[in-house]
N, C-alpha and C positions, 0 to 999 in steps of 0.2 A: 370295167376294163375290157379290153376284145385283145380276143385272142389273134395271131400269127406273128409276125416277125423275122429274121433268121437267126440274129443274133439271141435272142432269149426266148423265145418260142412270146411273146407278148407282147402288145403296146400299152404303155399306160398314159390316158386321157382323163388329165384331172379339172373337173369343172367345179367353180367358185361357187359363191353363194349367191352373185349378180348375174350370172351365166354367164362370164368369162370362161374362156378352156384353155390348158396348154400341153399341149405333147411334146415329144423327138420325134422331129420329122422321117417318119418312115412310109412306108405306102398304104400303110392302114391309117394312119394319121393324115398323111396330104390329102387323101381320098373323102376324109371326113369333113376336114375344115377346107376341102377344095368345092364340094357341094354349102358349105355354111354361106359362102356370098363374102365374107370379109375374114381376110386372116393379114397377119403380121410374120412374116418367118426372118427371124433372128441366129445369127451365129453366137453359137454357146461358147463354142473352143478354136483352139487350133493346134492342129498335127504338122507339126514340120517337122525335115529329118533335122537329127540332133548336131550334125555334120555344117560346121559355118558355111563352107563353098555351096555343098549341096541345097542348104537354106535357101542363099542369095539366088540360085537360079531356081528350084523351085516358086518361089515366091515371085522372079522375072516371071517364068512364063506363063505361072497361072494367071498374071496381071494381064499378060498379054493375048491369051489366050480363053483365060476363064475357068471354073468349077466343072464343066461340063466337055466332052467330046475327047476325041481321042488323044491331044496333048494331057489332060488332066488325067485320064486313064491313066497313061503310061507314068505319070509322076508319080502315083500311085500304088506303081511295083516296085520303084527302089527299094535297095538293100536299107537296111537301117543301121544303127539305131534311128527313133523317131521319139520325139519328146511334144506333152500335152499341156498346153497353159489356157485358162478360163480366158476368151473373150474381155472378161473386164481388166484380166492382170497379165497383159497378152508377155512383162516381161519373166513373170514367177512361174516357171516349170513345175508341174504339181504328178506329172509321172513320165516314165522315159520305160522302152520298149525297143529291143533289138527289130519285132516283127509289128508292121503299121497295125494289122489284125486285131493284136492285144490293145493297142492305145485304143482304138475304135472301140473293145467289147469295153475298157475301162472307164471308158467316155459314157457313153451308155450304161452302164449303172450307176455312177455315179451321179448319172442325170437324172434315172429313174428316183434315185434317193433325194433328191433335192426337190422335185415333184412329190413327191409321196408326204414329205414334211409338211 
């Protein structure tokens, strides 16, 4: 394991028996598998607000816009509530949070724990 993080004080980087690895991409993690020469980064979840309208445009403009720069920023601060579904079961809400923060720390350990298995 290596240490830093913000959200839990740690990253955890679990390697296989084949020397496959897989982390939650944080900057201890991108830093490591960005020197490896080959990685794969995968969307585990997704955070949207819980709010239908809110939805529909956040999901317009990060299409149009993207994951990164000051439009994704700002979607970022809405009020909530916000609601968390796995990537696989993008329509089964699996936790809901007034403040994005918590769904974020919820996301993250729950990943940690599914890594850790």
């Amino acid at each position: 394991m290596c240490q830093n993080d913000l959200m839990s004080n740690q990253t955890v980087i679990v390697v296989d028996y084949d020397g496959s690895a897989a982390a939650i991409a944080d900057q201890v993690s991108m830093r490591y598998f960005g020197q490896s020469g080959h990685s794969v980064k995968r969307r585990a979840s997704h955070i949207l607000p819980k709010n239908k309208t809110k939805r529909k445009a956040f999901v317009l403009l990060r299409r149009m816009f993207g994951d990164d720069g000051l439009v994704a920023n700002w979607t970022r601060t809405w009020k909530g509530p916000w609601k968390v579904s796995w990537a696989e079961q993008p329509n089964k809400v699996v936790f809901t949070h007034k403040r994005r923060s918590q769904c974020l720390y919820w996301e993250k350990k729950e990943l940690e724990n599914k890594l850790a298995r």
